[in-house]
GUVOKE-786148 format. One record per residue: residue number from 1; residue in three letters; x, y, z of N, C-alpha, C in turn. Coordinates in Angstrom, 2 decimals, decimal comma, m for minus. Layout:
GUVOKE-786148
pt num:NUM&residu:ala&nx:X&ny:Y&nz:Z&cax:X&cay:Y&caz:Z&cx:X&cy:Y&cz:Z $
...
END
This chain:
GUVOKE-786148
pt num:1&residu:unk&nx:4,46&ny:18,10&nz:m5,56&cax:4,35&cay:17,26&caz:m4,37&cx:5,63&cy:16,46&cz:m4,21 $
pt num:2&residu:unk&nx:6,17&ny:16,28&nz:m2,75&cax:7,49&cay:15,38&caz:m2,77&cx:7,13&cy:14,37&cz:m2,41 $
pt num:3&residu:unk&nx:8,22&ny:13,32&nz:m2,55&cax:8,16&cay:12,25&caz:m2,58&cx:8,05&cy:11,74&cz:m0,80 $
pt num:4&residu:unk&nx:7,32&ny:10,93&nz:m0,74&cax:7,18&cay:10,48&caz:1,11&cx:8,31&cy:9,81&cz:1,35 $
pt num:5&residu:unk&nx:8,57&ny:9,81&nz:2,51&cax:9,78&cay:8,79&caz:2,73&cx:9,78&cy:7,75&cz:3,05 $
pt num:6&residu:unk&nx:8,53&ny:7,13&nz:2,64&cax:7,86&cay:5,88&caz:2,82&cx:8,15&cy:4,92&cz:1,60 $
pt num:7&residu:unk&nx:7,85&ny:5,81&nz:0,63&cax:7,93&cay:4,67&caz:m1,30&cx:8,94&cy:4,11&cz:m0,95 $
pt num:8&residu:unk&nx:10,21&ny:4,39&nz:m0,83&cax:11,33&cay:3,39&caz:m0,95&cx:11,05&cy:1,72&cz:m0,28 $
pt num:9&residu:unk&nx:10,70&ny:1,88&nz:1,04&cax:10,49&cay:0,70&caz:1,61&cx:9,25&cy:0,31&cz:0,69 $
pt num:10&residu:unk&nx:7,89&ny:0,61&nz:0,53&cax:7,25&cay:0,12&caz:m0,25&cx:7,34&cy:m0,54&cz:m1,27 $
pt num:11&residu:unk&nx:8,12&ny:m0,14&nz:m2,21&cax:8,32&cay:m0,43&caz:m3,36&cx:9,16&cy:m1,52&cz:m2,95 $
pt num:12&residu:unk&nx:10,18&ny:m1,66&nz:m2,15&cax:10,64&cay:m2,94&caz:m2,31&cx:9,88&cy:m3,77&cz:m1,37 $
pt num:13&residu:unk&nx:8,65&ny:m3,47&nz:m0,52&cax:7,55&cay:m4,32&caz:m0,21&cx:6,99&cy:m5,10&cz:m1,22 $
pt num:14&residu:unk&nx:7,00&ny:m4,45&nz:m2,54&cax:5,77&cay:m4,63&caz:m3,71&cx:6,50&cy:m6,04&cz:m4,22 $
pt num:15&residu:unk&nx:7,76&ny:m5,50&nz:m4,56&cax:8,93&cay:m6,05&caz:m5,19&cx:9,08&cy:m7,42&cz:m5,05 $
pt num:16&residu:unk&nx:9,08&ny:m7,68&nz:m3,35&cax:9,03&cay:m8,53&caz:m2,72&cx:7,75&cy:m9,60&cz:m2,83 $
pt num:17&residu:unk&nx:6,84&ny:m9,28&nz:m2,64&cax:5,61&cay:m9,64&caz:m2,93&cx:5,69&cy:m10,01&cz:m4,53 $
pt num:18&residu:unk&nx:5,48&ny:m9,43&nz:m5,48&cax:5,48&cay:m9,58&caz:m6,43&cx:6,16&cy:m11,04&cz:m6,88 $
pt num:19&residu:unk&nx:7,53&ny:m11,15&nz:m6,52&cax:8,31&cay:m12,22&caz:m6,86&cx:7,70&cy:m13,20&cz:m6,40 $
pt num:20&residu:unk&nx:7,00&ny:m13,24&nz:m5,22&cax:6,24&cay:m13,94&caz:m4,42&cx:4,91&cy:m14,65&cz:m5,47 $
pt num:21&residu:unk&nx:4,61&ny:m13,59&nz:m5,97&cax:3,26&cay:m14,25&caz:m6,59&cx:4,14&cy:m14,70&cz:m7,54 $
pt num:22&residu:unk&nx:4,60&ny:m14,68&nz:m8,22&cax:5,50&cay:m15,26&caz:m9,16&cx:5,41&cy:m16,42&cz:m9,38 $
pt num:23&residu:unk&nx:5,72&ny:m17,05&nz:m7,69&cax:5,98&cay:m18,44&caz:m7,15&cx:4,97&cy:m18,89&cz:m7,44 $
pt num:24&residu:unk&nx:3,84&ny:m18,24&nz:m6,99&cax:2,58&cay:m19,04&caz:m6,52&cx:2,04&cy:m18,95&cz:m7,90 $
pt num:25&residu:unk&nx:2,29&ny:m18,44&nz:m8,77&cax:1,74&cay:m18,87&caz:m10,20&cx:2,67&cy:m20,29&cz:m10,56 $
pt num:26&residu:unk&nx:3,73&ny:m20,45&nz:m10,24&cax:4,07&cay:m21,37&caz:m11,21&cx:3,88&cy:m22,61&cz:m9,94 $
pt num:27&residu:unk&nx:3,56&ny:m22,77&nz:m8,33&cax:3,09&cay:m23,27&caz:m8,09&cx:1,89&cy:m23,97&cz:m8,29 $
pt num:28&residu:unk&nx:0,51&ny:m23,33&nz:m8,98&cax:m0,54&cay:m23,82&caz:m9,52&cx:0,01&cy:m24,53&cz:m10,78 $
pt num:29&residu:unk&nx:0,72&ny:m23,74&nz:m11,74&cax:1,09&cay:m24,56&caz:m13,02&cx:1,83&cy:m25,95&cz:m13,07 $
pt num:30&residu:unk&nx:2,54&ny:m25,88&nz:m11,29&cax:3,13&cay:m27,49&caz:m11,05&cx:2,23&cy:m27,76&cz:m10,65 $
pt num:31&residu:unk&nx:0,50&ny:m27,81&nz:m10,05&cax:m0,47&cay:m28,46&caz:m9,81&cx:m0,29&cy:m28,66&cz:m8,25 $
pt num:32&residu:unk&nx:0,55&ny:m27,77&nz:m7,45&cax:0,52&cay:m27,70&caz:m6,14&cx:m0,33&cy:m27,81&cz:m5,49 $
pt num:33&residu:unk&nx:m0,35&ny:m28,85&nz:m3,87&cax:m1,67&cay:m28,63&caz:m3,55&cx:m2,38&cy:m27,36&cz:m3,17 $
pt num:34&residu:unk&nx:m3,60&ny:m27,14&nz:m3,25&cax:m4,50&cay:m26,08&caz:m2,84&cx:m4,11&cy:m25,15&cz:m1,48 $
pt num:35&residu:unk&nx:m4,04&ny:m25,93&nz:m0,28&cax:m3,62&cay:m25,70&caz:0,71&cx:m2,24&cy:m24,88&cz:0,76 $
pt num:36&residu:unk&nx:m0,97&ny:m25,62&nz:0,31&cax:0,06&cay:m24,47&caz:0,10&cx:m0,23&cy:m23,20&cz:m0,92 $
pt num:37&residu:unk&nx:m1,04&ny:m23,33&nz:m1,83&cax:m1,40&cay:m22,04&caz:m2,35&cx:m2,02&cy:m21,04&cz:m1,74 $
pt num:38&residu:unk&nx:m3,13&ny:m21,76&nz:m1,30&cax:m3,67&cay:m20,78&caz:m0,54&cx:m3,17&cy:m19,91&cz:0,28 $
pt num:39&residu:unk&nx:m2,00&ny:m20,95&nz:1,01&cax:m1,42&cay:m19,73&caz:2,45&cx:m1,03&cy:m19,21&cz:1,79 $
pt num:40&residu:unk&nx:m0,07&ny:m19,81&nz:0,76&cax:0,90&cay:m18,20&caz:m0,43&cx:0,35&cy:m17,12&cz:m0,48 $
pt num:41&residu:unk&nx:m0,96&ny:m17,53&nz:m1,00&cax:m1,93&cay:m16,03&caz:m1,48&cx:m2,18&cy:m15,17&cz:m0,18 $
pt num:42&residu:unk&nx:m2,43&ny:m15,88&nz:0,95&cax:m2,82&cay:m15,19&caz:2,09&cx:m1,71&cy:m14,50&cz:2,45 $
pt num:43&residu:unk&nx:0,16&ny:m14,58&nz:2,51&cax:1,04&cay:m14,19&caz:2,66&cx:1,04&cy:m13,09&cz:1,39 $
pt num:44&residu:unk&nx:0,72&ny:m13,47&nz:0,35&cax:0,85&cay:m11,96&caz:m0,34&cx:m0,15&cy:m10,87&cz:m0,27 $
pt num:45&residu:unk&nx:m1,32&ny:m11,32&nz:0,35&cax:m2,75&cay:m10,43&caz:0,04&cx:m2,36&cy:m9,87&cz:1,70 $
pt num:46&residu:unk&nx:m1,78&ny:m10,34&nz:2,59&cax:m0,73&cay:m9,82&caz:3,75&cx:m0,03&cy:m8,87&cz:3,15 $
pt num:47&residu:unk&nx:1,00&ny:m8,93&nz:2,82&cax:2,28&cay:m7,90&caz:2,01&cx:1,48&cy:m6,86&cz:1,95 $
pt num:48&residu:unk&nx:0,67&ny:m6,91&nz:0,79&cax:0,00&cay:m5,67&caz:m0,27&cx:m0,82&cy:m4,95&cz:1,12 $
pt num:49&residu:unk&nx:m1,27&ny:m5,74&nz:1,63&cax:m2,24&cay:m4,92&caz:2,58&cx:m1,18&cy:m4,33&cz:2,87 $
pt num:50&residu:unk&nx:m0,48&ny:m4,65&nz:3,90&cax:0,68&cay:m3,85&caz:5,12&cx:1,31&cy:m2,85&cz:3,79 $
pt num:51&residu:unk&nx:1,68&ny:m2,99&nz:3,15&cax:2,02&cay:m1,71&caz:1,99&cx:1,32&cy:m0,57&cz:1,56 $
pt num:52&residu:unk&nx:m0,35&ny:m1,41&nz:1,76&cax:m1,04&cay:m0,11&caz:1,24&cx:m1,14&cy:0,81&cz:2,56 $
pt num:53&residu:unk&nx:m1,68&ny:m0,14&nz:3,46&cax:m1,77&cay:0,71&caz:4,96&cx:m0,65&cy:1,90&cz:4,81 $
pt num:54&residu:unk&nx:0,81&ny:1,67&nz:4,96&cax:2,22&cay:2,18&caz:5,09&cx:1,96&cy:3,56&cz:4,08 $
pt num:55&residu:unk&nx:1,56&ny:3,13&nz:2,95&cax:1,14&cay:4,20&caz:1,95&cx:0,19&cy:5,83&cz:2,43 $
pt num:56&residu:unk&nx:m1,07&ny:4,71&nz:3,08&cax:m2,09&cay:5,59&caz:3,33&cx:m1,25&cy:6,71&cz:4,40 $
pt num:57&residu:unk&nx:m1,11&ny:6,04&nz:5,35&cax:m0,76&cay:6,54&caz:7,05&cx:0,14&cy:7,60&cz:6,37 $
pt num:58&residu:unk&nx:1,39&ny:7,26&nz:5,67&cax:2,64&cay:8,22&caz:5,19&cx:1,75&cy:9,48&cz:4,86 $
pt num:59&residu:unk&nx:0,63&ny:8,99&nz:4,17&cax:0,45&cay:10,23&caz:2,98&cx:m0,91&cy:10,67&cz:3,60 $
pt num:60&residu:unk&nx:m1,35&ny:10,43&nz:4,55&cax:m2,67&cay:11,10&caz:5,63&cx:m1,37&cy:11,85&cz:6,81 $
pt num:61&residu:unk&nx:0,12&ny:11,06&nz:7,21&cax:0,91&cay:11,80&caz:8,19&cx:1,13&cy:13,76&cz:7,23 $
pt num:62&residu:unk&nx:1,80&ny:13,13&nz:5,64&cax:2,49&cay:14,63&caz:5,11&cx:1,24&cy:15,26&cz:4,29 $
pt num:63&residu:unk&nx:0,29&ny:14,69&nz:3,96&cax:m1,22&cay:15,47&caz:4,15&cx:m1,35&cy:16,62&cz:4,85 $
pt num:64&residu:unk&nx:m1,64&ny:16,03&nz:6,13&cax:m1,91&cay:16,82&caz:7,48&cx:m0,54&cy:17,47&cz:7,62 $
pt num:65&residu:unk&nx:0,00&ny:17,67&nz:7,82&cax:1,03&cay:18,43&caz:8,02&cx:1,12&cy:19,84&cz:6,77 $
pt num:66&residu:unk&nx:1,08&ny:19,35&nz:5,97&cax:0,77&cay:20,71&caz:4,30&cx:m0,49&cy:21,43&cz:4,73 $
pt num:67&residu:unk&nx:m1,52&ny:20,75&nz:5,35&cax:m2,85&cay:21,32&caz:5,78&cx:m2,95&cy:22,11&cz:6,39 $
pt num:68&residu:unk&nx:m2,27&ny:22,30&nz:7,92&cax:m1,81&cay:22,80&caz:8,85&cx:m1,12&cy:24,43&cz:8,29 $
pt num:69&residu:unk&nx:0,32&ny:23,97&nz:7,57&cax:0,78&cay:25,04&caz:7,27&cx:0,51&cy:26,34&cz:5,89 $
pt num:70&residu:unk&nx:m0,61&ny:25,57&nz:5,85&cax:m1,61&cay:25,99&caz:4,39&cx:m2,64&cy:26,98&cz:4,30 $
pt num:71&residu:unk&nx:m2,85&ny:27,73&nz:3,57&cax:m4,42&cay:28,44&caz:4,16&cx:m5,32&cy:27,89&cz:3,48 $
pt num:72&residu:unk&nx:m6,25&ny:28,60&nz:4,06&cax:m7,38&cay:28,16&caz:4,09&cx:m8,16&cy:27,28&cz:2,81 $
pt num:73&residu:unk&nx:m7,93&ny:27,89&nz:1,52&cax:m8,19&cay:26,94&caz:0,33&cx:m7,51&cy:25,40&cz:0,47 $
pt num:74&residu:unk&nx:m5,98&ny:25,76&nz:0,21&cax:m5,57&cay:24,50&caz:0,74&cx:m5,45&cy:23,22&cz:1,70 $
pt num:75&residu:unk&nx:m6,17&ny:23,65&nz:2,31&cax:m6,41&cay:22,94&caz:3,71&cx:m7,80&cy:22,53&cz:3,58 $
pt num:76&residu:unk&nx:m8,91&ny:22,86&nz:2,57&cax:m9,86&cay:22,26&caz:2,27&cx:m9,67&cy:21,32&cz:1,28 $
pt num:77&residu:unk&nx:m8,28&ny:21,76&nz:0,26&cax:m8,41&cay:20,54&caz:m0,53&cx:m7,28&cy:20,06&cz:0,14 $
pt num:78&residu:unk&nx:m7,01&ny:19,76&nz:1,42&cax:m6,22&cay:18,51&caz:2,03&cx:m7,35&cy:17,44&cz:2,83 $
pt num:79&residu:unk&nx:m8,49&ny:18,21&nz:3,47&cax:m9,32&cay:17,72&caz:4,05&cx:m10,30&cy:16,94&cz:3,09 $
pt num:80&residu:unk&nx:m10,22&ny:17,33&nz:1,74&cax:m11,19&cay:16,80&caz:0,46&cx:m10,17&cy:15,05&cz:0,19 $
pt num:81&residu:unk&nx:m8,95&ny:15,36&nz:0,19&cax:m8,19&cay:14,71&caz:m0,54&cx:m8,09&cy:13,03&cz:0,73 $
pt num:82&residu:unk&nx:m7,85&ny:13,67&nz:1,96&cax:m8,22&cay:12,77&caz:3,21&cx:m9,28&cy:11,93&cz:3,11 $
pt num:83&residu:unk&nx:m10,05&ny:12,73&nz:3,04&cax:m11,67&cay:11,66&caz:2,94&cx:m11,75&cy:10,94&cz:2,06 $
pt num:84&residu:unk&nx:m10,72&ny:11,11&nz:0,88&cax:m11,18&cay:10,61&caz:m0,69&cx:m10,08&cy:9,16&cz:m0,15 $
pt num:85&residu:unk&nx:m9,11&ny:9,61&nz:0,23&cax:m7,94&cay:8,50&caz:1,07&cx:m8,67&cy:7,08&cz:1,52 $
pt num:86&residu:unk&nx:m9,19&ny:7,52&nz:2,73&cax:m9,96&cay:7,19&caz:3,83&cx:m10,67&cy:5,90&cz:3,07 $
pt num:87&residu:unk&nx:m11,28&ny:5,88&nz:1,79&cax:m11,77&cay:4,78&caz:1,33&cx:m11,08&cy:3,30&cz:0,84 $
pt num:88&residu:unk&nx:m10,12&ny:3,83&nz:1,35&cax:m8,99&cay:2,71&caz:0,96&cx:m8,18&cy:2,00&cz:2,08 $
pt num:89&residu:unk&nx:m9,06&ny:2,36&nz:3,15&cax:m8,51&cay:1,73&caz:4,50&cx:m9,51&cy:0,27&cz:4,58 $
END
């Protein structure tokens, strides 16, 4: 399987995020108020979403496309592999 041409930006989505929570850990450990934490978390639980979405869509776009040019076995386990996807929206 190749690589989507999506991971790159992702990964430095994650990256990004990640450093992010970083913050917001050592924000609680300075005893920050609640309120700025919270939005933090909501800005990263943001990130990860919009990353996973980016993930799914990439890999339901070059899915369907292998499906298409596939026979018939393969194209059932693209349609198997979709649905199994699909739970993560």
């Amino acid at each position: 399987m190749s690589k989507h041409h999506s991971h790159p930006d992702i990964v430095k989505r994650l990256k990004r995020a990640d450093g992010h929570l970083r913050g917001i850990i050592e924000m609680i450990e300075a005893e920050r108020p609640c309120l700025d934490i919270a939005q933090q978390l909501h800005a990263v639980e943001s990130a990860v979403r919009e990353a996973k979405k980016l993930l799914i869509h990439d890999h339901l776009d070059h899915c369907l496309d292998a499906a298409v040019d596939a026979g018939p076995e393969e194209s059932r386990r693209s349609v198997a592999e979709f649905k199994a996807i699909t739970k993560y929206l």
